[in-house]
VODRENZA-407755 format. One record per residue (C-alpha): residue in three letters; x, y, z. Coordinates in Angstrom, 2 decimals, decimal comma. Layout:
# VODRENZA-407755
ALA	X	Y	Z $
...
***
This chain:
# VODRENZA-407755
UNK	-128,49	139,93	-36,60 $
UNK	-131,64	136,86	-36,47 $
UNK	-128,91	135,46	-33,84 $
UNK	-129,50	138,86	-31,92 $
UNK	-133,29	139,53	-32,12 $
UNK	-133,80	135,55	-31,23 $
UNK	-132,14	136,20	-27,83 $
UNK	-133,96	139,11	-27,64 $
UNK	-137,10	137,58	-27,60 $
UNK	-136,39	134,42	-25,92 $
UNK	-138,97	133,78	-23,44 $
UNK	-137,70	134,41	-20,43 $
UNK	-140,84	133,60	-17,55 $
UNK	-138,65	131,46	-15,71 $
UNK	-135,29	133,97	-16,15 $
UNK	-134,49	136,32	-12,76 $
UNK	-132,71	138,83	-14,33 $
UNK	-129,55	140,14	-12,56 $
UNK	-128,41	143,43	-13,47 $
UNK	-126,06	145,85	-11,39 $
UNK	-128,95	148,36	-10,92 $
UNK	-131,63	146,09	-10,39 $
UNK	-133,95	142,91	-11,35 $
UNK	-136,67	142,96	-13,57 $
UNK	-139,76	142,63	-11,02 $
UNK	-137,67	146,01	-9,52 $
UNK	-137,36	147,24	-13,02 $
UNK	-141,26	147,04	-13,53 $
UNK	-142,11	148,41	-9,93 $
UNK	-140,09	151,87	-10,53 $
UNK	-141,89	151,68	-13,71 $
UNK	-145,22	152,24	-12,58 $
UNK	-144,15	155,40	-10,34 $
UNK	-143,27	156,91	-13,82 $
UNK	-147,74	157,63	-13,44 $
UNK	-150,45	155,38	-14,87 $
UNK	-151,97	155,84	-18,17 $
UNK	-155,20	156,54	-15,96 $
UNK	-153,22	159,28	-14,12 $
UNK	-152,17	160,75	-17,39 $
UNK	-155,50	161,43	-18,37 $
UNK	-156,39	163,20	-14,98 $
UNK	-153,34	165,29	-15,35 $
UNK	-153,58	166,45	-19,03 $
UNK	-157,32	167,46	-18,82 $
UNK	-156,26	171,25	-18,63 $
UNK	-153,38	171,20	-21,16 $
UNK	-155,01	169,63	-24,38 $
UNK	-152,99	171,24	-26,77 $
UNK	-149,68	172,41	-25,18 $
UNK	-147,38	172,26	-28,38 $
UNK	-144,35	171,67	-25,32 $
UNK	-145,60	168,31	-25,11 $
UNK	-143,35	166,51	-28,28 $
UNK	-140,55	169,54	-27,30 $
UNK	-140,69	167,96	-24,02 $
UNK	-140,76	164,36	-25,49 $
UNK	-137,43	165,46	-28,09 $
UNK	-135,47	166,60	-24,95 $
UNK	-136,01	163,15	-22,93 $
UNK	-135,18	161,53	-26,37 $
UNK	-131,49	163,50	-26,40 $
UNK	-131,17	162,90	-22,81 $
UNK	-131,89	159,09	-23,01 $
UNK	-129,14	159,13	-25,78 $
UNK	-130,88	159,35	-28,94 $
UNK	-130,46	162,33	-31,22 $
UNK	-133,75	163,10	-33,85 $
UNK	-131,03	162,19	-36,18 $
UNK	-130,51	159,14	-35,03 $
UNK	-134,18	158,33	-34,71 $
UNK	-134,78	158,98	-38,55 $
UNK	-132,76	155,82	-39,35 $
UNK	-135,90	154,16	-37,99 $
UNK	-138,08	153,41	-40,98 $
UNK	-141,84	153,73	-39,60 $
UNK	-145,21	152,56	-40,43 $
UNK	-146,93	154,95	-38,05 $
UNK	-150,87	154,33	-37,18 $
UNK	-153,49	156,63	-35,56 $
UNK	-157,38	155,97	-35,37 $
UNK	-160,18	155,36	-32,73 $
UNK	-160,63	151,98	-33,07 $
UNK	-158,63	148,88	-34,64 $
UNK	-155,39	150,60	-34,51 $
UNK	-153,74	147,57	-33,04 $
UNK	-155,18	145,55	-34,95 $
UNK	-154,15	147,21	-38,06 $
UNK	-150,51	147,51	-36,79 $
UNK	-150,52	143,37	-35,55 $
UNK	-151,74	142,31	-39,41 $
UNK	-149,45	144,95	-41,24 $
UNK	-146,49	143,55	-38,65 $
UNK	-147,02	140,24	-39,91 $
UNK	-147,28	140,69	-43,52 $
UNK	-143,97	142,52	-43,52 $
UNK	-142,67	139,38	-41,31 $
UNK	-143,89	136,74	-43,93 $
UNK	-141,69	138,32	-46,39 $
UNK	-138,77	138,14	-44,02 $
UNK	-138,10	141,52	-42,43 $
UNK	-136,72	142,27	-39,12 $
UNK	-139,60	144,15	-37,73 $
UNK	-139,88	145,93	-34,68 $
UNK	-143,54	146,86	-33,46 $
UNK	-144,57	149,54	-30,17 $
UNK	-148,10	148,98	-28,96 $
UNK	-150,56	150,14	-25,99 $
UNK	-151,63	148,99	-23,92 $
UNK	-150,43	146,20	-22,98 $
UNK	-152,71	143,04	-21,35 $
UNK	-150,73	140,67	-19,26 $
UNK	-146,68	142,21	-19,23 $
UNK	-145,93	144,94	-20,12 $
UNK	-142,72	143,57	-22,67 $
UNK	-146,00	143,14	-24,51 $
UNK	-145,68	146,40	-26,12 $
UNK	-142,27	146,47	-27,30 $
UNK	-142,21	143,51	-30,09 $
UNK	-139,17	141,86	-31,98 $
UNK	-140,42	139,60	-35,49 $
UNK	-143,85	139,16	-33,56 $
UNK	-142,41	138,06	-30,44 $
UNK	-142,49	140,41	-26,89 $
UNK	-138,26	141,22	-26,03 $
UNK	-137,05	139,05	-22,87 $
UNK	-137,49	139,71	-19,31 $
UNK	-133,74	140,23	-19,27 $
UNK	-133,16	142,14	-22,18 $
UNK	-136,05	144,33	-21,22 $
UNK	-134,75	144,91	-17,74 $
UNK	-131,13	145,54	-19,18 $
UNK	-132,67	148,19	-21,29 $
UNK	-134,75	149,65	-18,57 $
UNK	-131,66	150,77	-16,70 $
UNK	-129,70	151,81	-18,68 $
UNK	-132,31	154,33	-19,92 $
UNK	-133,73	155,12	-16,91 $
UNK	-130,15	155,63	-15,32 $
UNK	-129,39	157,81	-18,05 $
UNK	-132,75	160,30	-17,67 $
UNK	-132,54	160,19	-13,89 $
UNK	-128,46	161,46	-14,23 $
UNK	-130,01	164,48	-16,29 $
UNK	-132,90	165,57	-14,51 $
UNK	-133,12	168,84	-13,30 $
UNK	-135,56	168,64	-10,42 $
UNK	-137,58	165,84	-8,74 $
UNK	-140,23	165,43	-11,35 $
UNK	-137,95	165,93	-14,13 $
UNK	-138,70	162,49	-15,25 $
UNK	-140,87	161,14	-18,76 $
UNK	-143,89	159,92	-17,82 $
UNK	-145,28	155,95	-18,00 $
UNK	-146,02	156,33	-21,84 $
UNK	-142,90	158,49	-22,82 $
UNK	-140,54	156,08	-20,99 $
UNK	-141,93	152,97	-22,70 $
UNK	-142,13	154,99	-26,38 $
UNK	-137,91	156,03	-25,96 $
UNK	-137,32	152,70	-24,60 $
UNK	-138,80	150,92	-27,80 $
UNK	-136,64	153,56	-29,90 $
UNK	-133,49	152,12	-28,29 $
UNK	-134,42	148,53	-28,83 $
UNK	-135,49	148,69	-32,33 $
UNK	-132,18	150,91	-33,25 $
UNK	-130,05	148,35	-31,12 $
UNK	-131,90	145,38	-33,08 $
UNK	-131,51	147,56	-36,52 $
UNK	-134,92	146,80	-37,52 $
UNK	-135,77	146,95	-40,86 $
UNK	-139,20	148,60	-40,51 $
UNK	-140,85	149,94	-37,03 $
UNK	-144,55	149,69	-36,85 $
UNK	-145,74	152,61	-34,10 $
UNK	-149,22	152,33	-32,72 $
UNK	-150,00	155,93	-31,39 $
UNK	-150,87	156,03	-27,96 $
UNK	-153,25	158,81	-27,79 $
UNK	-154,44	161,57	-30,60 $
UNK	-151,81	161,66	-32,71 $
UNK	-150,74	165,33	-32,99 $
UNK	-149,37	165,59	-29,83 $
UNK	-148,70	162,01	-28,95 $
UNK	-145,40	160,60	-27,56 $
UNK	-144,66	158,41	-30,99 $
UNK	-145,42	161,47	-32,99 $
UNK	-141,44	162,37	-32,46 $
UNK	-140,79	160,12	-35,53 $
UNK	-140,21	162,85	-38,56 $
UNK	-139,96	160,77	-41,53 $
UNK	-142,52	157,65	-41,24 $
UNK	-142,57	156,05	-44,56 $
UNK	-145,98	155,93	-44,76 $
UNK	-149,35	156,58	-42,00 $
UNK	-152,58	154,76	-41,82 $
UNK	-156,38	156,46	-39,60 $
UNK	-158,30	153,87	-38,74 $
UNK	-162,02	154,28	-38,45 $
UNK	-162,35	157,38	-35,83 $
UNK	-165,14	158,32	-33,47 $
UNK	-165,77	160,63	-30,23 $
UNK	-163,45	159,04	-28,01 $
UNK	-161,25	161,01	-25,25 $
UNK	-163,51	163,80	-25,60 $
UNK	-161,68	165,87	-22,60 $
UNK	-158,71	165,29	-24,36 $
UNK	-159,04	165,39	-28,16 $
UNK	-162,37	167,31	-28,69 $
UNK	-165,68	166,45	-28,64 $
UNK	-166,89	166,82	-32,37 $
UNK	-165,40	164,39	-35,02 $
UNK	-163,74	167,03	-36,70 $
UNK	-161,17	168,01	-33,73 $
UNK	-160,50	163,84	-33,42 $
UNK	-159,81	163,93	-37,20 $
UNK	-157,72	166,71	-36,51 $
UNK	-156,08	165,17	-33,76 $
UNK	-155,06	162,28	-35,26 $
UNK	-154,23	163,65	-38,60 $
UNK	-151,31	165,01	-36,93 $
UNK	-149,43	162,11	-37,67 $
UNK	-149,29	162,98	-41,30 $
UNK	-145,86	163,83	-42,76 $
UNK	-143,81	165,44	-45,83 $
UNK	-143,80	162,44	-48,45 $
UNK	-145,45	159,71	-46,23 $
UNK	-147,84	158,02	-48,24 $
UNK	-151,45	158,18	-46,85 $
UNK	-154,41	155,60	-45,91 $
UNK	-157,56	155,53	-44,12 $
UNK	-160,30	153,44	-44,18 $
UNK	-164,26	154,97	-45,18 $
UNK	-164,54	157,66	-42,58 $
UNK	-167,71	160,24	-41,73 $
UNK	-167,81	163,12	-44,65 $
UNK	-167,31	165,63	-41,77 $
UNK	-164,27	163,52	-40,61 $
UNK	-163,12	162,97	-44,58 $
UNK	-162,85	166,77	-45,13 $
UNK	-160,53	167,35	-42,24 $
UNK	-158,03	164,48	-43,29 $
UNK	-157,83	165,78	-46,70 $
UNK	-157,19	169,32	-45,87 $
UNK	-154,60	168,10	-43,18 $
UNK	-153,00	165,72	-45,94 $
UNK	-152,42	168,67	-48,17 $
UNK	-151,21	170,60	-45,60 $
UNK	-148,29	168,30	-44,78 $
UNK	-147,73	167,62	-48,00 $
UNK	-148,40	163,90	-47,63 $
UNK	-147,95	162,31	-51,43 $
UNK	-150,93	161,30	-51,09 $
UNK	-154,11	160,28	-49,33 $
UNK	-156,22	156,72	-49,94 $
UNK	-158,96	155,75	-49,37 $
UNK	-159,32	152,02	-48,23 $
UNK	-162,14	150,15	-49,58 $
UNK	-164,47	149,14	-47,00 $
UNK	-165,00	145,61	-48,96 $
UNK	-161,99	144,74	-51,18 $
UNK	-162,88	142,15	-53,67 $
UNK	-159,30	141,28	-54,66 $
UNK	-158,39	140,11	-51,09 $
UNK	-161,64	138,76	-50,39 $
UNK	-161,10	135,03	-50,75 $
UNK	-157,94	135,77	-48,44 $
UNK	-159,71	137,85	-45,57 $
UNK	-162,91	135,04	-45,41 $
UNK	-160,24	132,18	-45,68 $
UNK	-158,85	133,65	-42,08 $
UNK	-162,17	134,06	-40,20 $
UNK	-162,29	137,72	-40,28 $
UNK	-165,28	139,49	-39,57 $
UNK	-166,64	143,06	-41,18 $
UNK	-164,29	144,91	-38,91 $
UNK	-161,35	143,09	-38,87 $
UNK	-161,63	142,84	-42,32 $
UNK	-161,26	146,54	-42,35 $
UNK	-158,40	146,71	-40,55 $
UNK	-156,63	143,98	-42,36 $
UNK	-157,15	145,80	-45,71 $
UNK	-155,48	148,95	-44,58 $
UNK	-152,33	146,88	-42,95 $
UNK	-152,40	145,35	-46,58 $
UNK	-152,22	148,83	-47,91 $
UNK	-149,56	149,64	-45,44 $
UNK	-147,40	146,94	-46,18 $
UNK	-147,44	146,99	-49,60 $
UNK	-146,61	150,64	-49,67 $
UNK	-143,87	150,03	-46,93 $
UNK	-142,11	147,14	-49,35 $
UNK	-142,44	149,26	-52,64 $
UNK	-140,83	152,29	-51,46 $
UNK	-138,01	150,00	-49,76 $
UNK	-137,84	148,08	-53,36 $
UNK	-136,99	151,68	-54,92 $
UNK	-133,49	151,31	-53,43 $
UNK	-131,87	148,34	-55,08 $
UNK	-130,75	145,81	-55,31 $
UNK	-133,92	143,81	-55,38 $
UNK	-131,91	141,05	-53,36 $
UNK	-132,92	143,06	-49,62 $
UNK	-130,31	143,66	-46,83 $
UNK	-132,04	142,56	-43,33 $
UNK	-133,53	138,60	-44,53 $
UNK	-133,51	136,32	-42,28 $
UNK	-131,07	133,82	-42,62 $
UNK	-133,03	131,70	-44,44 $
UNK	-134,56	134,10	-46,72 $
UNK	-131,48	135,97	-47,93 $
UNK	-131,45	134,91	-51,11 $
UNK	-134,71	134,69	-51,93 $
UNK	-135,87	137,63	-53,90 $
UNK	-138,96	139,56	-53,13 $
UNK	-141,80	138,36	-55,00 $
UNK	-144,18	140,96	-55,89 $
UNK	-146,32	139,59	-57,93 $
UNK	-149,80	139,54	-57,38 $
UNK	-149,89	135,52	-57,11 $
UNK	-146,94	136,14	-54,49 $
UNK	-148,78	138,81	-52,09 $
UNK	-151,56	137,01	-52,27 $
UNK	-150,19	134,33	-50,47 $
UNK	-147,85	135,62	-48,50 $
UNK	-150,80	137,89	-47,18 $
UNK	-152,87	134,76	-46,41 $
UNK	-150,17	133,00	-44,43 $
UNK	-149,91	136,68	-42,56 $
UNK	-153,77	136,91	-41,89 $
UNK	-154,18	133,40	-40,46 $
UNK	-151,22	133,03	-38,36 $
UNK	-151,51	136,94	-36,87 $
UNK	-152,41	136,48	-33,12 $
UNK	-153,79	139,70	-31,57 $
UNK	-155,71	138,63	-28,28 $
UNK	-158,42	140,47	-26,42 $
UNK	-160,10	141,63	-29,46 $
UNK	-162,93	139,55	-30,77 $
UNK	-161,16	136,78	-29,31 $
UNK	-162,90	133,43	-28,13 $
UNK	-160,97	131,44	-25,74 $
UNK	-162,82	127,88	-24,98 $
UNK	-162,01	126,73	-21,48 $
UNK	-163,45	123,30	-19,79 $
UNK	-166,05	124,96	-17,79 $
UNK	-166,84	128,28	-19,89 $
UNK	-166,16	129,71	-23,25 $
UNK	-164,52	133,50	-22,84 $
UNK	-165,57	136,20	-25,47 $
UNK	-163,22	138,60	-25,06 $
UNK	-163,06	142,02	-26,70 $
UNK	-161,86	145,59	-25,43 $
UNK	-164,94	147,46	-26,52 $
UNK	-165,21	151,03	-25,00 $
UNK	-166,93	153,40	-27,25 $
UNK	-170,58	153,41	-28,93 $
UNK	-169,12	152,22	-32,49 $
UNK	-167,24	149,18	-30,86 $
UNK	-170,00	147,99	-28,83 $
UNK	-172,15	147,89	-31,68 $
UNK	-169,84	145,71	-33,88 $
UNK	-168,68	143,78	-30,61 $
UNK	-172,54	142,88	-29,88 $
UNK	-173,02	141,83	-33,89 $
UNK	-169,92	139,47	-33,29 $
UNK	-171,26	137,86	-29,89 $
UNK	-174,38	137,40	-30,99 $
UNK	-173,03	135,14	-34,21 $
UNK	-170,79	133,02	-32,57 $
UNK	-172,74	132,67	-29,39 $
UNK	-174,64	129,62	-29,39 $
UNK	-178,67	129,94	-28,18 $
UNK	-179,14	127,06	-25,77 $
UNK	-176,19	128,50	-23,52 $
UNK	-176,08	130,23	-20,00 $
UNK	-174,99	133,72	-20,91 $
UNK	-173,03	135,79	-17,98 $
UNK	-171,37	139,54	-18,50 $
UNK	-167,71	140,84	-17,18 $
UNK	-167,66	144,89	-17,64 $
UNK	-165,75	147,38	-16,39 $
UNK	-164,63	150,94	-18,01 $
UNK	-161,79	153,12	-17,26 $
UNK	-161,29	157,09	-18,36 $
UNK	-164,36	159,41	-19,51 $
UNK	-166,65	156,87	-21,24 $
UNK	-170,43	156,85	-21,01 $
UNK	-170,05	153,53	-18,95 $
UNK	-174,23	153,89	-18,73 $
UNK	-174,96	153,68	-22,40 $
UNK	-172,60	151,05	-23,06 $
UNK	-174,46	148,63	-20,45 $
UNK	-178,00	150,03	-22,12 $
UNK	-176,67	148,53	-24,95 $
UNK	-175,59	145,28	-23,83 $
UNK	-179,08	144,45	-21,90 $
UNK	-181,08	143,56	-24,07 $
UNK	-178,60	140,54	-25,17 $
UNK	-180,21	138,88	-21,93 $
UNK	-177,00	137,80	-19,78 $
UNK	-177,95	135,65	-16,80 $
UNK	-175,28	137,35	-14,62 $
UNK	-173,54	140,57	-14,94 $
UNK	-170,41	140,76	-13,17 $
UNK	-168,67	144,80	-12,45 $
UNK	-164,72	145,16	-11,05 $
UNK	-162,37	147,04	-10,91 $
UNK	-159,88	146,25	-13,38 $
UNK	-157,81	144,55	-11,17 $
UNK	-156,18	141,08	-11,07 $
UNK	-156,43	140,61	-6,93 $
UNK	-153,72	138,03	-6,97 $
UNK	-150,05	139,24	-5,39 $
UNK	-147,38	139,73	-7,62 $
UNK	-148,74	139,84	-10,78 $
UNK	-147,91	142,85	-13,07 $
UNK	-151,06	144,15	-12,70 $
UNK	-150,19	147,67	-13,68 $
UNK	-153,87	149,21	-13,00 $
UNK	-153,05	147,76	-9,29 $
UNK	-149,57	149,01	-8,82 $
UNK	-149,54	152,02	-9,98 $
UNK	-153,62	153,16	-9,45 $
UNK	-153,45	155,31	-6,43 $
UNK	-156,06	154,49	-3,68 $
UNK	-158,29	157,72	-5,09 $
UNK	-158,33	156,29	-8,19 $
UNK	-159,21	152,64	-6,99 $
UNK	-162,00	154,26	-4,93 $
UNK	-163,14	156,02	-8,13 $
UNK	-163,19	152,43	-10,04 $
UNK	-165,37	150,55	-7,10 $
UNK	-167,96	153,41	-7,08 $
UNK	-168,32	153,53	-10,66 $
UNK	-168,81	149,50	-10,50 $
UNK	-171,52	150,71	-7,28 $
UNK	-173,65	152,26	-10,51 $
UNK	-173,03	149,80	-13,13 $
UNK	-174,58	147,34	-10,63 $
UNK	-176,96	149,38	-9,49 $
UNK	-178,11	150,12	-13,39 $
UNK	-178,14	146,93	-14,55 $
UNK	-180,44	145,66	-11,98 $
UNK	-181,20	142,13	-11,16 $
UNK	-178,69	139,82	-11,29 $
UNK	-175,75	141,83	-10,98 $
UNK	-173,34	141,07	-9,19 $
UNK	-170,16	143,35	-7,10 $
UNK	-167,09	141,73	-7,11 $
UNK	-163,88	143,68	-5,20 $
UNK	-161,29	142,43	-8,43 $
UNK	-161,14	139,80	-11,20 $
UNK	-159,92	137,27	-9,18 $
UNK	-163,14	136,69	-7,36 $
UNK	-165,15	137,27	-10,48 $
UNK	-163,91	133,67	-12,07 $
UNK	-164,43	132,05	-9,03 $
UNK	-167,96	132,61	-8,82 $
UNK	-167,72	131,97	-12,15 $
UNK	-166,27	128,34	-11,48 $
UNK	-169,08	127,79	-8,60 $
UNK	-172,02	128,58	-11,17 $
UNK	-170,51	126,75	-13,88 $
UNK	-170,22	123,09	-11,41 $
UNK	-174,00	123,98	-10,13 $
UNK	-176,41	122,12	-11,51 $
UNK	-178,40	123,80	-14,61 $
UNK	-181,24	122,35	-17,09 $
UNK	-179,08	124,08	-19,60 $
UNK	-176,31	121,49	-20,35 $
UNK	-174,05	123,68	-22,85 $
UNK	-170,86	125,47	-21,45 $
UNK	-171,52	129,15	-20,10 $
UNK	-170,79	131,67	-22,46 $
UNK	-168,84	134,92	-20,75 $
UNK	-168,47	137,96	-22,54 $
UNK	-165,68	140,26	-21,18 $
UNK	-166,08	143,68	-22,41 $
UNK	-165,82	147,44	-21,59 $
UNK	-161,62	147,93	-21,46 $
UNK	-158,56	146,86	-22,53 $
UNK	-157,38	146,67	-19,05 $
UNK	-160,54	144,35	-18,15 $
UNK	-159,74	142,05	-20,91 $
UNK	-155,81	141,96	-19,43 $
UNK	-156,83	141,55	-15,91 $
UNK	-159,30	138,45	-16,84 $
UNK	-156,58	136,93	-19,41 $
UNK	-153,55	137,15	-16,80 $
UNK	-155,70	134,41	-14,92 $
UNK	-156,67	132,52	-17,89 $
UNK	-153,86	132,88	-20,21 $
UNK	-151,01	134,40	-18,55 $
UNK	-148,36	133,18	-21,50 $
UNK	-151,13	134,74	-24,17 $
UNK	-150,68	130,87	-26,25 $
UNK	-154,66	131,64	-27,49 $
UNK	-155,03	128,71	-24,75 $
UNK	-156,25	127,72	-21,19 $
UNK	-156,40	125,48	-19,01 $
UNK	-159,01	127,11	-16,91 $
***
């Protein structure tokens, strides 16, 4: 089984794949006219809460060859929440990794490729065996359609396609990250997760999910499930109320709260670097995990099925001593990139993190300021995509006194990348994205500066970084404002995501 998930994950950058009903760069093109996240938004705005949407989602699921029988073999961590919910899923991934499980883990979006989001044991699955997959699935829903359109949409695809690789890989635990919501969201098929973790929640996709904190709580509530276990982290009182009614309501076993500040794993969570926030998120995953392993440990024998070779006859230590530290080695060697990440190049040091509402500004401006060093030319990257208050996110980032502010679309500019927001953004949209960068510029004022992609952004970057300054320090760049920023920038600087570059 390790033999099969290794080959699964192999990296394959320098692999054409050859299969009968196409290659992989065709694979990814067809992809994209499956409609953009961005278009999904436009085109949901007037059907919030259809209840069709997870009937629709069950009957690609049964077309694609996957009955909701066979999809309950899957056992799921499943994670909703505004912010950290990737974060949460990467750390609670990793634990269960340390100890030796196959995992399999589904994430959005993705940065740089978009094999990013469908994860064997840590690793993104092959260009081949992702384009293998592709076909046959997409082959498959486009024998059973019944008209033109009859097809799942970007999301849906990529959510049924990580169902078939984690049953083909028989995973021993599937960690989903919800897309969207959570009621009505594309992962929300699952029936049986093991156990559910809400991360900290805030107004976010208003059009979509409400604009009070009680219909987000709502929202994303709906992943709760008969005899799933429970977590979230502190949340509002107004929020709190609404996951504890929904919790009885499904008849979850139970609801916990996660301690904001955990003293036990203290020592562990400073030992890693982690800040307030990411401490947060790593003491849910540690909730999530543990719950996760002691429900699988209820089943003997205590001597697990699924080990890697190496580890199959080990037995599960679950002592405290033993969590501990296989927590510790989880925590440190978890790479999750574009959030609160700081990527040192020769001529600049990149802050990157995918900060789009109020709450994650705030704690991404606390961050920058204490690693930034004083003495240092400070420039901005900043873009936004979907509803966001674009406006008050830049009020807030003024005052940290950037020498440049740079607006783009987010947008690589260079031919042949898989620059999804590119591909698949139709010219309306891409219009949209340049205007809106028209009034970031125009609100920020002096020394901004309009740039056409990212691409041209770094190098005017590279011109004011070899002109001559009394500052002598490297420039300091925060990238902020969207995921698909953070991608766009990191495709240039990082394209293999190695937490290195030799920019």
């Amino acid at each position: 089984m390790f033999t099969l998930l290794r080959k699964m994950t192999h990296n394959g950058l320098t692999v054409r794949s050859v299969h009968s009903a196409g290659s992989y760069e065709e694979a990814i093109k067809v992809l994209c006219t499956l409609q953009s996240n961005a278009a999904y938004l436009q085109s949901v705005k007037h059907d919030v809460n259809n209840p069709e949407k997870l009937k629709e989602m069950e009957k690609y699921l049964l077309r694609s060859g996957i009955t909701l029988e066979q999809l309950d073999s899957l056992s799921v961590i499943h994670v909703a929440g505004s912010k950290g919910k990737g974060s949460t899923c990467a750390f609670t991934e990793a634990i269960l990794r340390q100890y030796g499980f196959n995992t399999g883990f589904f994430s959005s979006p993705h940065l740089v490729s978009v094999r990013e989001r469908i994860r064997l044991n840590g690793e993104p699955i092959s260009q081949s065996h992702f384009t293998r997959f592709f076909w046959d699935v997409y082959q498959r829903l486009e024998r059973e359609r019944e008209r033109e359109s009859d097809m799942p949409t970007y999301f849906k695809f990529l959510t049924i396609l990580s169902f078939h690789v984690f049953l083909k890989a028989n995973v021993d635990v599937a960690i989903l990250e919800v897309g969207i919501g959570g009621e009505l969201d594309s992962t929300n098929v699952v029936r049986n997760p093991v156990c559910v973790g809400v991360t900290s929640l805030s107004l976010e996709h208003t059009l979509l999910l409400g604009d009070t904190l009680e219909k987000i709580a709502h929202q994303k509530s709906g992943i709760f499930k008969e005899r799933a276990a429970a977590f979230t982290v502190p949340q509002p009182e107004v929020a709190m109320r609404v996951l504890r009614k929904r919790a009885a309501e499904r008849r979850c076993r139970n609801l916990q709260v996660v301690p904001a500040t955990w003293t036990e794993w203290n020592d562990v969570l400073s030992s890693a670097g982690l800040n307030d926030v990411q401490r947060q998120n790593a003491s849910l995953s540690i909730n999530l995990a543990l719950e996760w392993i002691k429900r699988r440990c209820e089943k003997p024998p205590l001597i697990l099925d699924g080990f890697r070779d190496n580890l199959r006859s080990e037995k599960l230590d679950l002592s405290r001593a033993g969590y501990l530290t296989k927590v510790a080695a989880a925590v440190k060697s978890c790479k999750w990139p574009g959030r609160m990440q700081i990527l040192r190049t020769s001529m600049a040091d990149f802050f990157l993190d995918g900060a789009h509402t109020v709450e994650s500004v705030v704690n991404c401006i606390s961050w920058f300021e204490g690693a930034s060093r004083k003495t240092s030319r400070k420039f901005l990257v900043f873009n936004t995509s979907g509803d966001r208050n674009s406006l008050q996110l830049l009020r807030m980032l003024k005052p940290l006194g950037f020498d440049r502010a740079y607006f783009a679309p987010n947008c690589v500019g260079i031919p042949g990348t898989e620059d999804m927001n590119s591909m698949s953004y139709s010219q309306g949209m891409m219009d949209e994205q340049r205007r809106n960068c028209e009034k970031h510029c125009e609100s920020w004022g002096e020394n901004s500066v309009l740039k056409n992609n990212v691409t041209e952004v770094l190098l005017d970057v590279k011109r004011q970084a070899s002109s001559k300054t009394s500052r002598n320090d490297k420039i300091e760049i925060l990238v902020t404002g969207s995921l698909h920023m953070i991608g766009a920038v990191l495709t240039i600087l990082d394209p293999n995501l190695t937490m290195t570059s030799h920019f």
